[in-house]
N, C-alpha and C positions, 0 to 999 in steps of 0.2 A: 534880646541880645545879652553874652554876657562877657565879661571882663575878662580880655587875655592876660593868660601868663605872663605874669614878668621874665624878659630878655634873660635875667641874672639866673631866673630858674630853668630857663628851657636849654641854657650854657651848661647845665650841669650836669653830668651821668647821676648814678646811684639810687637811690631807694624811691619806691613809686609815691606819687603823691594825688591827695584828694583837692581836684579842684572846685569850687567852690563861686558859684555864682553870683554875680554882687549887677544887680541892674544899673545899665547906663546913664546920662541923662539922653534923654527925647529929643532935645534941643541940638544934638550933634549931628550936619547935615552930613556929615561925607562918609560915602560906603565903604564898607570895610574891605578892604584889599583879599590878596586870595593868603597872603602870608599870617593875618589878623582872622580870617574863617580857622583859619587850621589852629588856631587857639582858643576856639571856643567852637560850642557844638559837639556833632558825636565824635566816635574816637574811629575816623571812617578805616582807615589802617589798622589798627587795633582789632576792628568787625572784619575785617577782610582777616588775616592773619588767623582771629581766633574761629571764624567761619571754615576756612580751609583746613588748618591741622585739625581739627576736630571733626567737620563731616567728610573731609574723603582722608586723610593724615597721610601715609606715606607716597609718595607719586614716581614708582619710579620706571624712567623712560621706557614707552612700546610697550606698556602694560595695560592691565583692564583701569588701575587704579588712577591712571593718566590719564587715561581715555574719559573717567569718570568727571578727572578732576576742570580737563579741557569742555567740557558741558557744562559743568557748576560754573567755572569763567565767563563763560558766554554767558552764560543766564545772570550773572551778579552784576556784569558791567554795562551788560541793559539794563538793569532795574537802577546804575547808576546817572541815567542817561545820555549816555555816550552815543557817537554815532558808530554808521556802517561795522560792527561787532559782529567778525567770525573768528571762524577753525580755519587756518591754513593748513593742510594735512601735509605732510610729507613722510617719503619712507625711510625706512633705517633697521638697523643690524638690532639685536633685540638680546639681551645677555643678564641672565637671573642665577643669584645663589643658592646652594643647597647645602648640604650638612659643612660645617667648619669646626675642625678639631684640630688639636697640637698637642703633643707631650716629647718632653725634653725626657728622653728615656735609658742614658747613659751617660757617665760613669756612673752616676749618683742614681737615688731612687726617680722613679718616673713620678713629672710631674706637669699637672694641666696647665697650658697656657692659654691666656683670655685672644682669638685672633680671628680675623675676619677677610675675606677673599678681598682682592682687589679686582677692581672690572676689567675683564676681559680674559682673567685668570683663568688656565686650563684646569682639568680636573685631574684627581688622583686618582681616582676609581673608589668606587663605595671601600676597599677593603686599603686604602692609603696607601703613602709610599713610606721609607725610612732610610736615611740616610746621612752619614756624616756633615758636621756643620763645617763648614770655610765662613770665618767670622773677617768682617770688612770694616773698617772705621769709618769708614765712610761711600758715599757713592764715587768719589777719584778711585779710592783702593781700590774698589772692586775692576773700572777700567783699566786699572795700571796695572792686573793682575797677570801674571801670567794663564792658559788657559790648565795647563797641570793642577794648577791650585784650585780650581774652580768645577772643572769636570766629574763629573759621575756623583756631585757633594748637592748641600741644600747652603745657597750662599745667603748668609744673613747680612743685613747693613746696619751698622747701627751709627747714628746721624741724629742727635738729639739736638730739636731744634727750641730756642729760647723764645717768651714772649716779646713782640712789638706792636707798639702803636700802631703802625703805618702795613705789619703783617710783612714785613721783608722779607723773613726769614722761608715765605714757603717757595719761592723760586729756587734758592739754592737749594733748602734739603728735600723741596719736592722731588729735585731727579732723581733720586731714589727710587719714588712711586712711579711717576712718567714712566722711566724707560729704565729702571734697573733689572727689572726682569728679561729686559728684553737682550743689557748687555750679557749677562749672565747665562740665558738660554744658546747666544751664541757661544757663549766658554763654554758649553756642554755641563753646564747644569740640570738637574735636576728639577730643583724648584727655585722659588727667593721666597725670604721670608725677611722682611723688615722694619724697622722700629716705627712705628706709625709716627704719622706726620699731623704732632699736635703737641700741646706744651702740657695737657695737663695730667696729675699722678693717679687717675682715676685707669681701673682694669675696664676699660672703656677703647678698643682699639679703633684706629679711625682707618675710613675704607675710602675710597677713591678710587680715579682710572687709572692704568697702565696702558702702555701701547707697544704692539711687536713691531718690529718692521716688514712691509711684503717680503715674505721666503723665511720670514725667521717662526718653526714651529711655537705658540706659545706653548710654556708651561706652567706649574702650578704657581702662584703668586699669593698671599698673604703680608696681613699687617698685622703685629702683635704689641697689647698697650707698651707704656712704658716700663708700668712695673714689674712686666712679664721680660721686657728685652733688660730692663736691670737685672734680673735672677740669670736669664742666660749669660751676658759679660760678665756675670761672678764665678760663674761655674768655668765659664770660659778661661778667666784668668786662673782659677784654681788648676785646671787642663794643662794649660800652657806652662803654668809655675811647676810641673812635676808632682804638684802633692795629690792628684788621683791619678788612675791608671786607664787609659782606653780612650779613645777619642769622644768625644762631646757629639751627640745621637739627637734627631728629632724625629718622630714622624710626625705626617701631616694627612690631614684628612678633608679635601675640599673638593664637592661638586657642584662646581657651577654649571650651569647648561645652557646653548644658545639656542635661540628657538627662531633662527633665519630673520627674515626682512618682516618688520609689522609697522602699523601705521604710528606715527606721534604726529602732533602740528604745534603752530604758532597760534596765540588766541592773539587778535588785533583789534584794539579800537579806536577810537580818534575824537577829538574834539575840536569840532570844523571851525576853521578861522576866516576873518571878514576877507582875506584876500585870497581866492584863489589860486592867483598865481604867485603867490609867496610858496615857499619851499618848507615844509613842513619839518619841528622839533622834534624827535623821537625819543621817549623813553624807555626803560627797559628795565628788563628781570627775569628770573625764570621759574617758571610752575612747575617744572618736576623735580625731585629728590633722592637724594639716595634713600635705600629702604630700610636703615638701622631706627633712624627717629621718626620725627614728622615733619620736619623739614622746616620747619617756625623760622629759624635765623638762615638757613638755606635752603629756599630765599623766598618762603611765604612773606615775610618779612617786607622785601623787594618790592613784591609786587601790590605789596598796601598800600606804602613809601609812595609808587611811582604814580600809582590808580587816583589815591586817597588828595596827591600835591592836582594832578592832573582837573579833580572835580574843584578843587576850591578855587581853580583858577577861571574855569567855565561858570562857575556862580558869583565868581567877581565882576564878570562880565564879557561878551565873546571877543578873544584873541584875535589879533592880526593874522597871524602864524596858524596854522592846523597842529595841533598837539597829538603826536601818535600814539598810541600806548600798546607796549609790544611786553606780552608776557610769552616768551620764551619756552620752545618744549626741548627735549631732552641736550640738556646743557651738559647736564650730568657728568655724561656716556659721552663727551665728545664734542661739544658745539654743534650738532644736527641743526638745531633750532636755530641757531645766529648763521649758520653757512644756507638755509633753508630761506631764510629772511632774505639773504643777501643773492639768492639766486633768483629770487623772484623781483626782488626790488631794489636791487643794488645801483641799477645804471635811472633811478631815481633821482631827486638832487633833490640833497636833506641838508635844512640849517645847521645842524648841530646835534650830537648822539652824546646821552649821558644814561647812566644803567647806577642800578640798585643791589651789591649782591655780596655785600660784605657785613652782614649781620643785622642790626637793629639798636648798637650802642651809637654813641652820639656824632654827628657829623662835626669835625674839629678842622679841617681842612679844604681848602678849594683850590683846584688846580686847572689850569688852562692848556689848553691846545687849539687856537684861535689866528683867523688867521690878521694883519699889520690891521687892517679893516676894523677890529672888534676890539684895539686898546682900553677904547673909554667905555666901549662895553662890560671888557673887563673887569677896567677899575670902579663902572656902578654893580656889579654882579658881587666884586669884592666890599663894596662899600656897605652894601645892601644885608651881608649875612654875618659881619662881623657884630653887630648886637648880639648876635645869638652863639656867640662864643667861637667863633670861627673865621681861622687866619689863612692868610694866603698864601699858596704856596709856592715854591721855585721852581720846580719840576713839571714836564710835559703831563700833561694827562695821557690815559689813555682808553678809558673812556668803555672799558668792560670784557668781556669774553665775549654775551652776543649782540652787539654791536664794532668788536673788534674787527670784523670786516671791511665795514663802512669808511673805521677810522684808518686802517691801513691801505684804505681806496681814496681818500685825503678829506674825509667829511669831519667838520672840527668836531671838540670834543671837549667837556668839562666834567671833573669827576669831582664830586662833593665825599668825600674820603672819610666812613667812620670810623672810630674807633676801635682797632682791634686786637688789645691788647686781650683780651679773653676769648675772642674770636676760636682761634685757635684748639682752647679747651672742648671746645663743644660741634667744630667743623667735624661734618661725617659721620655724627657718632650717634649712639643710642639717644643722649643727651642734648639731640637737637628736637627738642620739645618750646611748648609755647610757655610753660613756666620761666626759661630761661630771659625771657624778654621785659624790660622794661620799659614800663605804659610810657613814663616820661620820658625818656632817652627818644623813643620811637616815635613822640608827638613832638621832640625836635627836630628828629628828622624831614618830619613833612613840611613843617612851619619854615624851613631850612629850603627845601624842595622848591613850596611854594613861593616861595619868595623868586627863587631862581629859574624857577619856570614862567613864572610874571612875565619877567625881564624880556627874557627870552622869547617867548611868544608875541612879544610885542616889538621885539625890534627891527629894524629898516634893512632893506637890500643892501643898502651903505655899511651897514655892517658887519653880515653875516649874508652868502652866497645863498 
């Protein structure tokens, strides 16, 4: 047995640290909890995490790569020995990148921009399109636009969004990415092209989904870094000021192609509890990726987090509660996977949904969504994880993207909130690799996990439905 981290160090983010085995005394009769495993022993998230982006790395939804990756799951989370471990297969719409180019090609000289399709993005045609920019400050301008200003043009957004802790900022300048193309296609746009939805200065553009609406044709959609939509707003302002001559020009060069209906699934396993008819905990995360990185902090990450808390609770000793472990398939693209979950096992009755899918830096916050029943639950679930650097919150949870079904079908919900204030620099992008991750941020996490998975697994119908 060896000596957990000190509380002070697992409260900490920043630089990774070597732990260091220091034997127990012998004489200490009482077992180690599942919160006290997840601080000493292997680094089981860490093994999951560095196993996955490394032997199958990118995963992205309705792929061979996914497909790969949902067989590597099943086989890892039985060698972890979990129960009843499969594939839930389900089908869905299947949509891959191809060539992505940009050049700001007037007034001034032509020049490359760093830009990446967004999902669901139409194609240009291998020989691209070219056309005038209608530059927007934001995703309101572009709705408030008249449809004159926007037709026949390539409408840009530019919406530079700041870092935050708690990651606010992506709901607002996300609409951009959601649904800017789709306002825009109805102005009789051309294309969109918009400032990628991320905080950091790297020529690193971040890709994500877009949605049309039925009857709305899509069309070509792109994200361009930061420092590529800073050089366009300066040409743009130079445009506007009079001091060049001719309007402000991109072409754009994207084929994406969809390849119809193919298979993804949910991989599910469980860790059976002493009461059968208690109503089973569910965790969650999601196994596949966009295809720029490897997908390390989304959300290989997740699903170490949730696997890695999920074992140290069954070696603590078997739960009340059935522990579910739901690794999620094409989230990505859509919530497939959590609307897939939820059509198969929705009218279920589940104690409680909490998901994993916000990086890998440190768990600093806990939030409830609980129902009068689970007060004092709450306040030992609050009591329980404030050691480890983490406060309680005011806010409703809500409890994830694929479990977001369950919770708006009224299945409580607690979200253990990491930190994400760099989150952002490295969502969707090349730069979601496993270097990014720290060992010790990521071994609070679990320890963090574990603890509130204890709880939870053990707690009474009195509490929790």
């Amino acid at each position: 047995m060896t000596k957990p981290i000190p509380a002070r160090l697992l409260a900490l983010g920043g630089a990774s640290l070597a732990l260091l085995a220091t034997p127990l005394s012998a004489s200490n009769p009482a077992p180690p909890s599942a919160a006290e495993l997840a601080q000493q022993g292997d680094d089981l998230a860490w093994s999951i995490t560095e196993d996955l982006t490394t032997e199958i790395g990118q995963r992205m939804a309705g792929t061979e790569a996914e497909a790969a990756a949902r067989k590597w799951a099943v086989a890892r989370l039985q060698s972890m020995g979990f129960a009843g471990v499969r594939d839930e297969p389900f089908d869905m719409p299947v949509w891959v990148r191809g060539a992505e180019e940009a050049w700001l090609t007037s007034p001034f000289l032509p020049q490359k921009l760093a830009i990446t399709a967004l999902g669901t993005s139409a194609s240009t045609g291998a020989k691209g399109i070219e056309g005038d920019i209608a530059y927007f400050e934001s995703f309101d301008a572009l709705v408030a636009a008249p449809d004159t200003q926007v037709k026949g043009k390539i409408a840009f957004i530019d919406h530079q969004m700041a870092p935050a802790q708690d990651g606010s900022g992506y709901g607002y300048y996300g609409r951009g990415r959601f649904t800017g193309a789709n306002v825009a296609a109805k102005k009789g746009a051309i294309a969109t092209v918009i400032r990628a939805i991320g905080t950091d200065d790297h020529r690193n553009p971040h890709t994500g989904g877009t949605n049309f609406e039925p009857g709305v044709k899509p069309i070509p959609a792109g994200a361009i870094s930061n420092p590529d939509a800073d050089q366009l707003v300066r040409q743009w302002k130079r445009v506007t000021a009079g001091t060049a001559s001719g309007p402000l020009r991109m072409k754009l060069v994207l084929t994406p192609r969809n390849l119809g209906t193919k298979k993804s699934g949910n991989v599910i396993a469980e860790v059976p509890g002493r009461d059968p008819a208690a109503s089973p905990v569910i965790v969650a995360c999601h196994l596949d990726s966009w295809d720029l990185g490897t997908g390390a902090i989304d959300d290989a990450a997740g699903c170490g987090i949730v696997a890695a808390a999920a074992k140290h609770v069954m070696t603590a000793g078997q739960p009340r509660r059935t522990i579910r472990i739901l690794w999620a398939g094409a989230e990505e693209v859509g919530v497939f996977g959590g609307q897939a979950y939820f059509d198969a096992h929705g009218k279920e009755k589940h104690a409680v949904a909490l998901e994993s899918d916000f990086g890998a830096d440190r768990v600093w916050r806990i939030d409830f969504k609980l129902p009068d029943s689970a007060k004092a639950l709450a306040d030992r679930l609050a009591a329980a994880v404030m050691p480890f650097g983490v406060v309680r919150g005011k806010q409703p949870a809500n409890g994830g993207a694929d479990v977001g079904a369950l919770v708006q079908a009224g299945v409580p919900a607690i979200d253990l909130a990491q930190d994400g204030t760099r989150y952002f620099d490295l969502h969707h992008t090349p730069d979601d690799t496993l270097d990014k991750i720290d060992p010790v941020q990521l071994r609070q996490n679990v320890v963090v996990w574990s603890a509130v998975l204890a709880i939870l697994a053990n707690s009474e119908d009195s509490e929790l439905p």
